[in-house]
N, C-alpha and C positions, 0 to 999 in steps of 0.2 A: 714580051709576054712570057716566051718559053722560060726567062731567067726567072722572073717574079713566080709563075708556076712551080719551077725547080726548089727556089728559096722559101717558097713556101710548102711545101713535101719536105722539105729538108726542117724545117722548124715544127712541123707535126711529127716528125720520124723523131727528132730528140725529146719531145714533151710525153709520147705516148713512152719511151726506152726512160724515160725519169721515170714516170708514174709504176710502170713495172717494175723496174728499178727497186724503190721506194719498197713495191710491195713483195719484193722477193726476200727481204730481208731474212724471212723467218727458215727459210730454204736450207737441205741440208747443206749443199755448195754453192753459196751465190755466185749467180754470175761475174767473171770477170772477163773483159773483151780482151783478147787475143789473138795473133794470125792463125787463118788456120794453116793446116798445117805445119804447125812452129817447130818443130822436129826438124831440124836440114843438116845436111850431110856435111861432115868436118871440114870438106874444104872450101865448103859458101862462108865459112862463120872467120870471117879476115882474123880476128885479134885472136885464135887458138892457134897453137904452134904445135904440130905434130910429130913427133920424133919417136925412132922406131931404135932398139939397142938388137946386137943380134943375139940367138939362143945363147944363153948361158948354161952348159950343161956341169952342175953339181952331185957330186959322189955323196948319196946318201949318210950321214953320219948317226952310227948305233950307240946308246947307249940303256942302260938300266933305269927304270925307276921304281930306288926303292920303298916307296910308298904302296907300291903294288906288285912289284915285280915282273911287272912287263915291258918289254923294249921298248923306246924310245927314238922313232926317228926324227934327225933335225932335216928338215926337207930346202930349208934357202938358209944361208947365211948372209952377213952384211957385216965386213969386217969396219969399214967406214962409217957410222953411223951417225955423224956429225951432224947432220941436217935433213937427210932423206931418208931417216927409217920408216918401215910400215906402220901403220896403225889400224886398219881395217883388212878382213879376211873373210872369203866366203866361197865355201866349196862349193857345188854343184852334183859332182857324185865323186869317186875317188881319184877321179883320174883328173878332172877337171877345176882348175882352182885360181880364183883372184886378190893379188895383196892389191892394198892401195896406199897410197901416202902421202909427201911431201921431202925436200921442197921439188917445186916444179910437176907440181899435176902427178905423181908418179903412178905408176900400175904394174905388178907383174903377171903372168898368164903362166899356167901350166896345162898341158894338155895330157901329160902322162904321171901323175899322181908327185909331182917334185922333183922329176931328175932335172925336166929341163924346164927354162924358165925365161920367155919373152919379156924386155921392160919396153914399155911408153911413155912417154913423157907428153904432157899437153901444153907447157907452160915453160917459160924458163926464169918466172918468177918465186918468191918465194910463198906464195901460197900452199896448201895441204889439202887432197882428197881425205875424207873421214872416212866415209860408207858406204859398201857395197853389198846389191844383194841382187836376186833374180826374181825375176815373172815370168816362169816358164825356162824357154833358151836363153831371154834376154835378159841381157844385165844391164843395170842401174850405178852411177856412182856418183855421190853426191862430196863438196866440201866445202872449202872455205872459198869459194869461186858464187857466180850466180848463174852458171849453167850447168842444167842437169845433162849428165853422158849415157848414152844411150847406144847399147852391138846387138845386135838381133843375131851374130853370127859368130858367135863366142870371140869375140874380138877381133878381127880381120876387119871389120866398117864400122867405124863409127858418127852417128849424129848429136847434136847437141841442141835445147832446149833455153835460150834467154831469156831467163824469167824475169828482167827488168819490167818485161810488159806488165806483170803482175804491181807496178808501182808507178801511177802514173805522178807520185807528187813529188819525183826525185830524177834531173833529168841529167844529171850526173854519170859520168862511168863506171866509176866505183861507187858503189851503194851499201859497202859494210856489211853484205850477206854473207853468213855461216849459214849453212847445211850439216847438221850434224848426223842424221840419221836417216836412212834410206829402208823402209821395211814393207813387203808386203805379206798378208795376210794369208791370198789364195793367188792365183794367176792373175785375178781382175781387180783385186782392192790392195791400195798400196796406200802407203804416205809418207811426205819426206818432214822432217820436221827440224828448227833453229831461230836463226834469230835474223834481226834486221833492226838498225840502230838499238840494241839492245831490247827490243822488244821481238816477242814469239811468233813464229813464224809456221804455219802448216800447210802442207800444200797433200790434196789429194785425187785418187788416180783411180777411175770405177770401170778403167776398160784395158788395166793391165798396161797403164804406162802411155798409152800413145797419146791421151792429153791428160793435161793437171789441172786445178782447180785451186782456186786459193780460197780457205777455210777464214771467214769474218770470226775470229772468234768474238764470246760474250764479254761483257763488263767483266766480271771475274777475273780471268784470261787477261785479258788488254790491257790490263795493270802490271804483270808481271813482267820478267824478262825469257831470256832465249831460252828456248826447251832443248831439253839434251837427249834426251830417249824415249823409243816411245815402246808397251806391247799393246796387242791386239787378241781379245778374248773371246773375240766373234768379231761380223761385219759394223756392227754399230759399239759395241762396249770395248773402249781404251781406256788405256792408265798414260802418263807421261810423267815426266820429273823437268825440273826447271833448275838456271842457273840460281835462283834467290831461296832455292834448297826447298821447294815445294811441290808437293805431286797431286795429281788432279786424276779424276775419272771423268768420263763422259758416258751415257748407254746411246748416243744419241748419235754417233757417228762423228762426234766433235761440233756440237750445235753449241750446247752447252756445257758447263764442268763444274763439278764437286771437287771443291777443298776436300782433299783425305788429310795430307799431311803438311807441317812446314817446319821447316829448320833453322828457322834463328837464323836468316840470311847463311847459310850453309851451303856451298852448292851440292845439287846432289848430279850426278851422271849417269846412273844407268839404274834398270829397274828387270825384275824376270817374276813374273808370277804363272804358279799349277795351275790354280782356277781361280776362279770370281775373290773367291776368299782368301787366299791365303798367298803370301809371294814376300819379295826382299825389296827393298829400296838400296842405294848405298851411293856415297860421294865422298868430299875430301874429308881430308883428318879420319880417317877410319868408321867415318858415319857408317853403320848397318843396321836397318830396321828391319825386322816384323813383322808381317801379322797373320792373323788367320781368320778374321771377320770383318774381311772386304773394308778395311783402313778405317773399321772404327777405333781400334787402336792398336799402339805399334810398340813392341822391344826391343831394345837398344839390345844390342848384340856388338860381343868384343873381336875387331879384328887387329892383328898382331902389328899392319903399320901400314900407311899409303893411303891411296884414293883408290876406292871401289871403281875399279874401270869397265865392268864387264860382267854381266850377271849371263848365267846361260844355265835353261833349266834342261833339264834332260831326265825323264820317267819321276823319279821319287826325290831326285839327288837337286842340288845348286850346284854350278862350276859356279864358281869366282875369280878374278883375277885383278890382280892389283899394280897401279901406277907408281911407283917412288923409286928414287934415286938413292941405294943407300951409299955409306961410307966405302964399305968394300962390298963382297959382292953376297947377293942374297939367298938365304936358302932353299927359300919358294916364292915362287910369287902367285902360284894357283890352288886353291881351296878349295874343300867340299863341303859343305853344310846339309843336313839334313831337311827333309821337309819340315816340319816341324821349330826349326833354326835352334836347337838343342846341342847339337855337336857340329865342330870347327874344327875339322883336321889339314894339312898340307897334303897335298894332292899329287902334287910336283915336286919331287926329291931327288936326290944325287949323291952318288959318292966320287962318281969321275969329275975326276979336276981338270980334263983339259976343256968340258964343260961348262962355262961360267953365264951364270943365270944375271943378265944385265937391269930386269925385272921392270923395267919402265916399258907396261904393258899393256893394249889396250883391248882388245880383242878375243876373245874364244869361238868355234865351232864346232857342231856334232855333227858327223854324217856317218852312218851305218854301223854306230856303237863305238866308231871313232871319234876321238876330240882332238880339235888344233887349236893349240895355244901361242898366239905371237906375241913376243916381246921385241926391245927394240934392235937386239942381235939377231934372234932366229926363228924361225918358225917351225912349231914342235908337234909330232903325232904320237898316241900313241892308245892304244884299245883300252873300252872305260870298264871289260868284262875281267 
């Protein structure tokens, strides 16, 4: 009697979680069942591999730039760059700062503005970290992995997040997750956003990271592929850009999205908008858009070579920075564009030659009127006054 009792609470417990189910659809995060607590500490999680390199302490290297005339320090270098350069970078205040990369999960730490510099490694495969950012103390890095990394203590402990849960129709190890982008808002709203078997992928966070949520997106949406960037203009109104070179809005917190733009299968990668109205798009082959009436329409704006890797606004200005490989080595690889997108000057200039701008770059930061710009040699500061 007690089993037929049991099995039967057990078959009303699934019909009523359908029916809810069914009607939560319209919900800004529908539910997806996951452990709780799924945060656990790096040494529960078997298949992460942790490895700690000791301080590397680097002699700050001065140089000019003449674009502005202000010094230039290169704060990390990487003479080897063959496979494990940075790609992502996010300061915290000036003292405190994280690269991330590949291959092999890579992270470096500073605690004192670049002399010295901790690396991690999580992996010894050849996977890539993309993005890092904070909620509060704690930092966020997401990549080409399916688990979100999680230090509440500026890196000394770290926990991880297996978001396989988030897919129950693939019971597979490897599940072809990119994470391309880790962004929060305020201290309580975050999202990470990418792809999964070439479709878009959102996950979001309303209590400052300690759980996530995976975002149903609309019809719209679910046709495309992986998304590459996202900004946030408030709690509820985003922009994002996608691999199939198209950018969407949402006012709704990502319920639903508006076609603003598309590229002619282009992909686009990164996006930086002032306000509601007005901001840049940009991707390969030198795409750079436009606009200034909230992407009812957009101009084509000329940039001198590469892939828009990196949009980063700051008060009136655009930093840009850009991805390419050239022949020898480049002049700049960082821009400033007006509000407006009117004027396109190089940002990043040189006359020192023992300086060489490698310019396969993905990344910019501002912190206190400072900007750091990583390429895939070095990592660069220098005052935007």
């Amino acid at each position: 009697m007690k089993i037929r009792e049991f099995s039967m609470l057990l078959l009303a417990t699934l019909l009523i979680y359908s029916c809810n189910n069914g009607s939560n659809k319209k919900e800004l995060i529908p539910e997806v069942k996951v452990p709780v607590n799924a945060f656990i500490p790096l040494n529960e999680a078997s298949e992460i591999e942790y490895n700690t390199a000791s301080v590397m302490g680097q002699q700050p290297y001065v140089f000019t730039n003449t674009s502005t005339n202000n010094d230039v320090s290169i704060l990390n270098h990487l003479d080897e760059t063959g496979f494990h350069f940075y790609q992502g970078l996010k300061f915290k205040n000036e003292n405190f700062g994280v690269l991330v990369g590949g291959t092999g999960l890579r992270v470096r730490l500073t605690e004192n503005g670049g002399t010295n510099w901790k690396e991690i490694r999580f992996s010894r495969f050849s996977n890539a970290f993309q993005s890092v950012d904070f909620s509060g103390d704690t930092i966020f890095i997401v990549g080409a992995n399916q688990h979100i990394f999680k230090s509440e203590d500026f890196g000394k402990n770290w926990s991880v997040l297996d978001t396989k849960y988030f897919f129950k129709d693939d019971n597979s190890r490897y599940q072809s997750l990119k994470y391309y982008k880790v962004r929060f808002f305020n201290e309580k709203i975050g999202f990470i956003v990418g792809e999964r078997k070439n479709k878009p992928i959102i996950l979001k966070t309303l209590d400052g990271g300690a759980t996530w949520k995976m975002i149903e997106n609309d019809t719209l949406l679910k046709e495309d592929k992986g998304i590459t960037d996202i900004v946030q203009l408030s709690a509820d109104d985003i922009l994002i850009t996608t691999l199939s070179g198209k950018c969407y809005k949402s006012v709704n917190g990502g319920l639903t999205w508006q076609l603003l733009y598309s590229g002619d299968n282009k992909t686009l990668s990164s996006i930086g908008f002032f306000n509601a109205n007005t901001g840049f798009i940009g991707g390969l082959n030198g795409l750079f858009m436009h606009t200034n009436d909230a992407g009812q329409s957009w101009k084509s704006l000329h940039m001198p070579y590469g892939e828009i890797s990196d949009i980063c606004i700051y008060k009136n200005t655009a930093y840009v920075t850009t991805a390419f490989i050239p022949a020898g080595e480049a002049k700049s690889f960082v821009f400033k564009v007006d509000m407006n997108g009117e004027h396109i000057t190089p940002f990043l200039t040189k006359q020192d030659s023992s300086v060489v701008f490698k310019a396969d770059s993905y990344n910019l930061d501002v912190v206190n009127d400072h900007i750091y710009m990583l390429d895939r040699n070095n990592l660069y500061k220098t005052h935007l006054k």
